[in-house]
C-alpha positions as CSV (number, residue, x, y, z in Angstrom):
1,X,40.1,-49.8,-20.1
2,X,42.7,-52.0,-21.5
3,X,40.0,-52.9,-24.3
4,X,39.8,-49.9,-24.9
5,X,43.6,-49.3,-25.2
6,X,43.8,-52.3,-27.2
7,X,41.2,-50.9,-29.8
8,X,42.6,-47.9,-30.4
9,X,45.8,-49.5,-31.1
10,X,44.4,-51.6,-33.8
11,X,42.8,-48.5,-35.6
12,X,46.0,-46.5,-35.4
13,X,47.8,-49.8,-36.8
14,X,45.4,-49.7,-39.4
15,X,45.7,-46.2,-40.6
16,X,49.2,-46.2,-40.7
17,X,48.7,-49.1,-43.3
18,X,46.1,-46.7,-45.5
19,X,48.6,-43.9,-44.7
20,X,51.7,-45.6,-46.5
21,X,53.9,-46.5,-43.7
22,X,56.7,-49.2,-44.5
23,X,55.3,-52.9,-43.0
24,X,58.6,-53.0,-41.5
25,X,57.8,-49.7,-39.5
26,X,54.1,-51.0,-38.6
27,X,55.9,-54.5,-37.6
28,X,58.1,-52.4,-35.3
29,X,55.5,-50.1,-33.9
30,X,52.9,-53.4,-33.4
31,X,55.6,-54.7,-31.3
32,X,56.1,-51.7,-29.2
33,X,52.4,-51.2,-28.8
34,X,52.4,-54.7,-27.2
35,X,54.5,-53.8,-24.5
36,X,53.0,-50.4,-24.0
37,X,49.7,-52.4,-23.5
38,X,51.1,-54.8,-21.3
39,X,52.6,-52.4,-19.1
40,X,49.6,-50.6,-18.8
41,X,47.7,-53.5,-18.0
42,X,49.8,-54.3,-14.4
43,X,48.9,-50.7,-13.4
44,X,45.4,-50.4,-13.9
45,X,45.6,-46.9,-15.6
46,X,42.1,-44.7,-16.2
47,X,41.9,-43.7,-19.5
48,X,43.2,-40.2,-18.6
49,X,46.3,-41.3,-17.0
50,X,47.4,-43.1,-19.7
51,X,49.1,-40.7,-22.2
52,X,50.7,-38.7,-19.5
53,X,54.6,-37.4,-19.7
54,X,54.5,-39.1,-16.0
55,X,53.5,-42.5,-17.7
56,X,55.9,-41.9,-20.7
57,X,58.5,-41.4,-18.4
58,X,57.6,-44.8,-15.9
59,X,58.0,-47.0,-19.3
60,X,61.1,-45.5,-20.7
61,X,62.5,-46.3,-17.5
62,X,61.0,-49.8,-17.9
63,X,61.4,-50.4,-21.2
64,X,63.6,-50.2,-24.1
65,X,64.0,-46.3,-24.8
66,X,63.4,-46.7,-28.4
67,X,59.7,-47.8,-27.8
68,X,58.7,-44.7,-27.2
69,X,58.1,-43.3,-30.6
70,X,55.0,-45.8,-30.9
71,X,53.7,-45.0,-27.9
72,X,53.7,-40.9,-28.8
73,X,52.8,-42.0,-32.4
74,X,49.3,-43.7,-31.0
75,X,49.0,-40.4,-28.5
76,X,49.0,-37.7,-31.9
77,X,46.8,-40.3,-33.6
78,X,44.3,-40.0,-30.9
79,X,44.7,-36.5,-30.3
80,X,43.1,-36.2,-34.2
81,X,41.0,-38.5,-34.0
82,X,39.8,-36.6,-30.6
83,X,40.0,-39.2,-28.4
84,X,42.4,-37.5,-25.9
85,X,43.2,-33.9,-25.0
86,X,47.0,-33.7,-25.5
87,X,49.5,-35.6,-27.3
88,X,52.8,-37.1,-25.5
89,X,54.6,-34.7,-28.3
90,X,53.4,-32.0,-26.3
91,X,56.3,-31.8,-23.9
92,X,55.3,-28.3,-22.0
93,X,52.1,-29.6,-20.9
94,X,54.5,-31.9,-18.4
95,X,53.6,-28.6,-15.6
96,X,49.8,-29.2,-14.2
97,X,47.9,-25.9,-14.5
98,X,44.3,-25.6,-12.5
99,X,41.6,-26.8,-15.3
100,X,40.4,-23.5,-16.3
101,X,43.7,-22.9,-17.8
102,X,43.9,-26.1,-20.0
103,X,40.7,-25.2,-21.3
104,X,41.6,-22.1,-22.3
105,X,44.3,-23.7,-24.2
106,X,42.3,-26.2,-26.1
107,X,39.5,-23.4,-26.5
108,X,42.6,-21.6,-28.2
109,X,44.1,-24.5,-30.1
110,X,40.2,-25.3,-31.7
111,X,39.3,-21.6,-32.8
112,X,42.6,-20.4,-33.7
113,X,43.6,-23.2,-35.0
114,X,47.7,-22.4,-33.3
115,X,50.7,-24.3,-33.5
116,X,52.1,-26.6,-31.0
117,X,54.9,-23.7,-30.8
118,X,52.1,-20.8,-29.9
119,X,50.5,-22.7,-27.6
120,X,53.9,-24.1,-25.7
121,X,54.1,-20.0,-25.2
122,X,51.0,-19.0,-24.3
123,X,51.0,-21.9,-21.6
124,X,54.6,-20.6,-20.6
125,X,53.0,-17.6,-19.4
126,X,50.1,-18.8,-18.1
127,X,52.5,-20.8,-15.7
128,X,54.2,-17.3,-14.7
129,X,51.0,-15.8,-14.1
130,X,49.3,-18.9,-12.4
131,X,52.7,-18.9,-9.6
132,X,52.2,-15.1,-9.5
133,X,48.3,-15.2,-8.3
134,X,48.8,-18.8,-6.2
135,X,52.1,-16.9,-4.3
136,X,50.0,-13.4,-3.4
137,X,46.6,-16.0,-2.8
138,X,44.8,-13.9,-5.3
139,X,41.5,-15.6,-6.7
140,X,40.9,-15.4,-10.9
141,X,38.1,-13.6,-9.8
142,X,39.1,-10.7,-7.7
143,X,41.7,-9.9,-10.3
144,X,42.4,-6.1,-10.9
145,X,44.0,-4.2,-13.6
146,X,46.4,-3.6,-11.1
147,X,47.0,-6.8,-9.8
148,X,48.0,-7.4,-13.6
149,X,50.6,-4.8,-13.6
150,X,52.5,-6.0,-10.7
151,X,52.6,-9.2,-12.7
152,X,53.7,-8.0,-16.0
153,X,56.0,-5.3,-14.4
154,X,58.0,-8.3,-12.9
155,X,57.2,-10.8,-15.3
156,X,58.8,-9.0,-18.3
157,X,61.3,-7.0,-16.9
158,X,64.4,-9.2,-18.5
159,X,62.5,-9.4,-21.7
160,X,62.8,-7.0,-25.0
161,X,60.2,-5.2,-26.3
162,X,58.9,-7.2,-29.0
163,X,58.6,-10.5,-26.7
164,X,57.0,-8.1,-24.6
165,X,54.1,-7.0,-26.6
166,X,53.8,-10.9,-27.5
167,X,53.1,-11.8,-24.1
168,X,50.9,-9.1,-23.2
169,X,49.1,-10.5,-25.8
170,X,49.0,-14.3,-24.5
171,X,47.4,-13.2,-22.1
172,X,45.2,-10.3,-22.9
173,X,43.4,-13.7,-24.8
174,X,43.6,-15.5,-21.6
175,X,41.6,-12.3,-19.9
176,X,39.0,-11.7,-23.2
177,X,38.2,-15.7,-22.1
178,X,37.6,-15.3,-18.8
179,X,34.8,-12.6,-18.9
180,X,33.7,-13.6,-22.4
181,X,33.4,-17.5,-22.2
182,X,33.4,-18.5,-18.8
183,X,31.8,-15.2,-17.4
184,X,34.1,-15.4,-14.4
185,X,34.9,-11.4,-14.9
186,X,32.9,-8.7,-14.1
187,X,35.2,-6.3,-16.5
188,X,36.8,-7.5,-19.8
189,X,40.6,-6.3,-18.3
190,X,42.1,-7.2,-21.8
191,X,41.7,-3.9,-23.2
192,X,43.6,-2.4,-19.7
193,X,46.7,-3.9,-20.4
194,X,49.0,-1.7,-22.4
195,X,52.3,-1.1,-23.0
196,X,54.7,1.7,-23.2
197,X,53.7,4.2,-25.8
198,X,55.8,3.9,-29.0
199,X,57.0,6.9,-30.8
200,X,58.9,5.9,-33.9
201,X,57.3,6.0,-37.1
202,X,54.9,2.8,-38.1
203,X,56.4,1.2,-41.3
204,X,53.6,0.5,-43.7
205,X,53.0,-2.6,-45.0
206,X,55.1,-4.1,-47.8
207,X,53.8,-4.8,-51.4
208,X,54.8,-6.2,-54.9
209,X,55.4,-4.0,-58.0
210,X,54.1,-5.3,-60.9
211,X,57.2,-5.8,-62.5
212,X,58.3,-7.8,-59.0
213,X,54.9,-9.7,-59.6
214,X,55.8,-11.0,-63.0
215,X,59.1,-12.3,-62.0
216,X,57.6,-14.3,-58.5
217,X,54.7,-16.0,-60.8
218,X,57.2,-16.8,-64.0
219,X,60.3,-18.5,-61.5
220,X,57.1,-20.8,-60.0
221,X,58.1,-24.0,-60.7
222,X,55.6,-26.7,-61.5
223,X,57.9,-29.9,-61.8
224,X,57.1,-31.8,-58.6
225,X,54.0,-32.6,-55.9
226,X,55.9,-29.9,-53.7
227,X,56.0,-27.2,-56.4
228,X,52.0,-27.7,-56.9
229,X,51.8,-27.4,-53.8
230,X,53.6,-24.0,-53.4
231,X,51.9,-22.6,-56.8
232,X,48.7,-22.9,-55.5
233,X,49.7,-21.0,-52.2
234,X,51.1,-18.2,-53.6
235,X,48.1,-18.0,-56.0
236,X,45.6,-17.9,-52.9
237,X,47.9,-15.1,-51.1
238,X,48.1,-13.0,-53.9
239,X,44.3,-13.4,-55.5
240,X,42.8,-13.4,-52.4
241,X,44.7,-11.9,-50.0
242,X,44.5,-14.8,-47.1
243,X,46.7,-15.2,-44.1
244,X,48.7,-18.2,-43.7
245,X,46.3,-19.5,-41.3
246,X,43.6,-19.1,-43.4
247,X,45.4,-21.1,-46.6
248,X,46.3,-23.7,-43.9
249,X,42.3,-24.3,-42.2
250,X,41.0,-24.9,-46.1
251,X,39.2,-28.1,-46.1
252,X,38.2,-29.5,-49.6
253,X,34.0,-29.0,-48.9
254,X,35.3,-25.4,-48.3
255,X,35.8,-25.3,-52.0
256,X,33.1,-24.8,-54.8
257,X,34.7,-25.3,-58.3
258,X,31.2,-24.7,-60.0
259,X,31.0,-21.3,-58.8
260,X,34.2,-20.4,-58.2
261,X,34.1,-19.6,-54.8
262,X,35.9,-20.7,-52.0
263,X,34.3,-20.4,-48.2
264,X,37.1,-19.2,-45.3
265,X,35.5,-20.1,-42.3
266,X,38.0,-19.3,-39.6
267,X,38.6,-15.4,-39.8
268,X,40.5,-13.2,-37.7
269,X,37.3,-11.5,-37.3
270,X,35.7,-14.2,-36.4
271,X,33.2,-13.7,-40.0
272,X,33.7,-16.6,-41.9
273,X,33.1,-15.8,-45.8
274,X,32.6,-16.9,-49.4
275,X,34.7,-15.3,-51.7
276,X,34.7,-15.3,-55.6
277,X,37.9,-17.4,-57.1
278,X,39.8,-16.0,-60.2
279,X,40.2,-18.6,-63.3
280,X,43.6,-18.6,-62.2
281,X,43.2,-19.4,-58.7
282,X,40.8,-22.4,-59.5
283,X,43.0,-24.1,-62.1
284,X,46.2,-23.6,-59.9
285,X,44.2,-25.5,-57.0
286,X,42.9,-28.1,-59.4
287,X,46.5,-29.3,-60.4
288,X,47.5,-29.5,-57.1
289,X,44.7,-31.5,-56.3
290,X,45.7,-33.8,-59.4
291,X,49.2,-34.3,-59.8
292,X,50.4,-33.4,-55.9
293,X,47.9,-33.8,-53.3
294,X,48.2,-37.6,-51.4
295,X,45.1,-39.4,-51.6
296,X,43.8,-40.1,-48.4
297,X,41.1,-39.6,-45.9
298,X,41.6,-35.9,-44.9
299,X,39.7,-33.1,-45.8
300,X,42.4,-30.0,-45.4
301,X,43.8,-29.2,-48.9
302,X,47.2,-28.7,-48.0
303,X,49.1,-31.7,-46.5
304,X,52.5,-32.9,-46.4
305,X,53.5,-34.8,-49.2
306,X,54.9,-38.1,-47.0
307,X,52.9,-40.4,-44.9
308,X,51.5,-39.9,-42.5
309,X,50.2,-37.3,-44.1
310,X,49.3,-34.3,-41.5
311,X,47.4,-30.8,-42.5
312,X,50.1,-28.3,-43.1
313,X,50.7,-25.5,-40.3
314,X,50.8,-22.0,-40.8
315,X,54.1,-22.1,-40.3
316,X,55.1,-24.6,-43.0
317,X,52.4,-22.4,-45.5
318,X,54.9,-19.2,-44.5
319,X,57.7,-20.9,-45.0
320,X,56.4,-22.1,-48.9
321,X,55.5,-19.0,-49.9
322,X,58.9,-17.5,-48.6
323,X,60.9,-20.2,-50.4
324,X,58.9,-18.9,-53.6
325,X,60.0,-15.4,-53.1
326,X,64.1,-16.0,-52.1
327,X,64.4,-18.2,-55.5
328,X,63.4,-15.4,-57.7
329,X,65.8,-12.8,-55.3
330,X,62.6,-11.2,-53.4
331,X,63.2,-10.6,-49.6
332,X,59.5,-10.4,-48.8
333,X,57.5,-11.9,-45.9
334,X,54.3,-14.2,-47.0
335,X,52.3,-11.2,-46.1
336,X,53.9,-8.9,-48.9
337,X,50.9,-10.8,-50.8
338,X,48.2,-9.9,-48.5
339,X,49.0,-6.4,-48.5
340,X,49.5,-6.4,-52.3
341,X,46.3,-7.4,-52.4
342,X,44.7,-4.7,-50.5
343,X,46.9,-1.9,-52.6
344,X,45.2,-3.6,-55.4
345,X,41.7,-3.2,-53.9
346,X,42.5,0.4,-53.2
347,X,43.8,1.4,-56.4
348,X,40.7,-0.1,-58.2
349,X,38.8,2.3,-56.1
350,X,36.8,0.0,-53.8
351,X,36.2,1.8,-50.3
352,X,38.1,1.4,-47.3
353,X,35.1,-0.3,-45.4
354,X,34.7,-3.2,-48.6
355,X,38.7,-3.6,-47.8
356,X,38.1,-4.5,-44.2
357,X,35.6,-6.8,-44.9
358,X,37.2,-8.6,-47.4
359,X,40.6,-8.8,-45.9
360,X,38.7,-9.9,-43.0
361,X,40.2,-7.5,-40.4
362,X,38.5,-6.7,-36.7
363,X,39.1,-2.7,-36.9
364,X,38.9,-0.1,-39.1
365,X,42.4,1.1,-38.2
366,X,44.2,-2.3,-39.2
367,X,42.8,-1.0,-42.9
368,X,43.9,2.3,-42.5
369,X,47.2,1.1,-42.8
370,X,47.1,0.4,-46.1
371,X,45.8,4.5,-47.1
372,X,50.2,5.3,-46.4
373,X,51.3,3.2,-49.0
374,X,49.8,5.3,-51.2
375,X,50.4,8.9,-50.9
376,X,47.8,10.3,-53.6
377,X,45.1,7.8,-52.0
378,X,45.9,8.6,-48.4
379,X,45.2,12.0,-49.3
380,X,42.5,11.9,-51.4
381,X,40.5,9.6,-48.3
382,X,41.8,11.7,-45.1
383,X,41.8,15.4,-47.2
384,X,38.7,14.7,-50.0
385,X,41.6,16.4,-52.3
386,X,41.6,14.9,-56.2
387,X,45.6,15.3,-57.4
């Protein structure tokens, strides 16, 4: 094992060197390493016990304190490369859950590609849930819809209603797994779990005016690596109408510059797709990729600017596109684009059913949405009236 240790430290010392890390930095972490090996080596670690928060927290105790930033640095490297299942920077997964629940987790992590932040939550109330069934000796499968509500009705009793929703959500995903993946269900119980109706009006999604789309694309700035960056966002927000998870999963073989097209493999649907890219689009992609993009070994297109250069998080591609907005005086969410997009679908009088598919949503009623931002539309597709 320690051979094995020991190569995986050289590789990760290696690609901090083709990643641009200071020499001082890779002297420093070479050091650390050393240590970590050694005190690895006097406890005769498996593999899987070795990147533990138990195991971080024996050598901090042992060791200098400061050491420990190599020692997560190698964990992230490995959990990349694949090599391990969590990363040390992964503080929440310090509580144990029974298997099936961390493989839910990484089955979550790999197809909806989440933050570290999602899943910290999602594992937060798995924990809650997990206590609840292991205190009342209730087996995964013998749950019941009812069983669920005695859970949620204690579970979020303190909680508002928005954090609410959100967690009936964690784990109505949790459920769809169970029955779907693992065939441990006889009934799919995610669709069961509801919350209290809600009466007050649904606001309709938000959208540019053209006049408020002139002034976003003439304040983008085109000065630096970051602002390339940012252009070529906001270009495949607005043009195409993706999701900030969907700008964030583009890898460069997802692009096709001789046809103009651009595949989006991970989908909220679940469809992945191959969608036509304006002029526009392409050439604002192509600068990035020549004056702001790092050059190094990852595929994703977006990546932070300084090594060691990571793919870029939803997150991170919301907060861009925001920043765009709030310099030109706009108040709009990264969505605003998205749904501009589908106003522009509608107006150009392609059908409601093309709209679903190409926004890429799972039901018919997430488009419908878009028929009340436009009261001559809305009635001219629920009332066949022509005004």
């Amino acid at each position: 094992m320690v051979k094995v240790l020991d190569q995986a430290i050289e590789n990760y010392l290696q690609w901090m060197a083709e990643n641009g890390y200071a020499k001082s930095t890779r002297k420093e972490y070479a050091r650390a390493l050393r240590v970590f090996k050694l005190f690895i080596e006097k406890r005769k670690c498996l593999w899987d016990e070795i990147f533990t928060q138990e195991m971080l927290r024996q050598f901090k105790k042992s060791e200098r304190p400061h050491l420990i930033h190599a020692v997560t640095g190698l964990s992230r490297y490995l959990f990349e490369q694949g090599k391990i299942a969590r990363h040390l920077g992964m503080k929440y997964q310090s509580v144990n859950l029974p298997q099936i629940y961390e493989d839910y987790l990484i089955y979550h992590q790999k197809t909806h590609q989440s933050s570290d932040r999602k899943l910290k939550h999602i594992k937060l109330v798995l924990i809650a849930f997990h206590k609840f069934l292991e205190k009342r000796h209730i087996k995964l499968r013998t749950l019941t819809i009812e069983k669920i509500d005695v859970f949620l009705s204690e579970y979020l009793a303190d909680y508002k209603e928005n954090t609410r929703r959100l967690y009936r959500s964690h784990l109505r995903g949790f459920l769809r797994y169970l029955f779907h993946e693992r065939k441990l269900l006889a009934t799919d119980l995610a669709p069961l779990i509801v919350g209290a109706p809600q009466f007050s009006k649904a606001k309709p999604p938000n959208f540019l005016r053209p006049h408020e789309l002139e002034r976003l694309f003439a304040g983008l700035k085109l000065s630096s690596a970051g602002d390339l960056r940012a252009y070529a966002m906001v270009y495949l927000a607005y043009t195409l109408g993706l999701r900030p998870c969907e700008i964030s999963s583009i890898c460069l073989d997802d692009i096709f510059f001789k046809d103009a097209q651009l595949c989006i493999r991970i989908r909220k649907n679940d469809k992945p797709v191959r969608l036509p890219v304006p002029e526009e689009t392409i050439k604002a992609i192509a600068a990035y990729l020549i004056g702001g993009r790092p050059k190094t070994k990852h595929r994703e297109l977006f990546l932070t600017l300084h090594p060691p250069h990571r793919k870029l998080g939803q997150n991170t591609v919301t907060q861009h596109i925001k920043k765009c907005m709030h310099a030109v005086g706009m108040t709009y969410s990264a969505y605003s684009l998205r749904h501009t997009y589908a106003q522009n679908l509608l107006e150009a009088g392609v059908s409601i059913y093309e709209v679903k598919e190409m926004m890429g949503h799972d039901s018919i009623e997430s488009t419908r949405r878009y028929l009340h931002v436009h009261i001559k539309l809305m009635r001219e597709v629920l009332f066949d009236e022509t005004l």
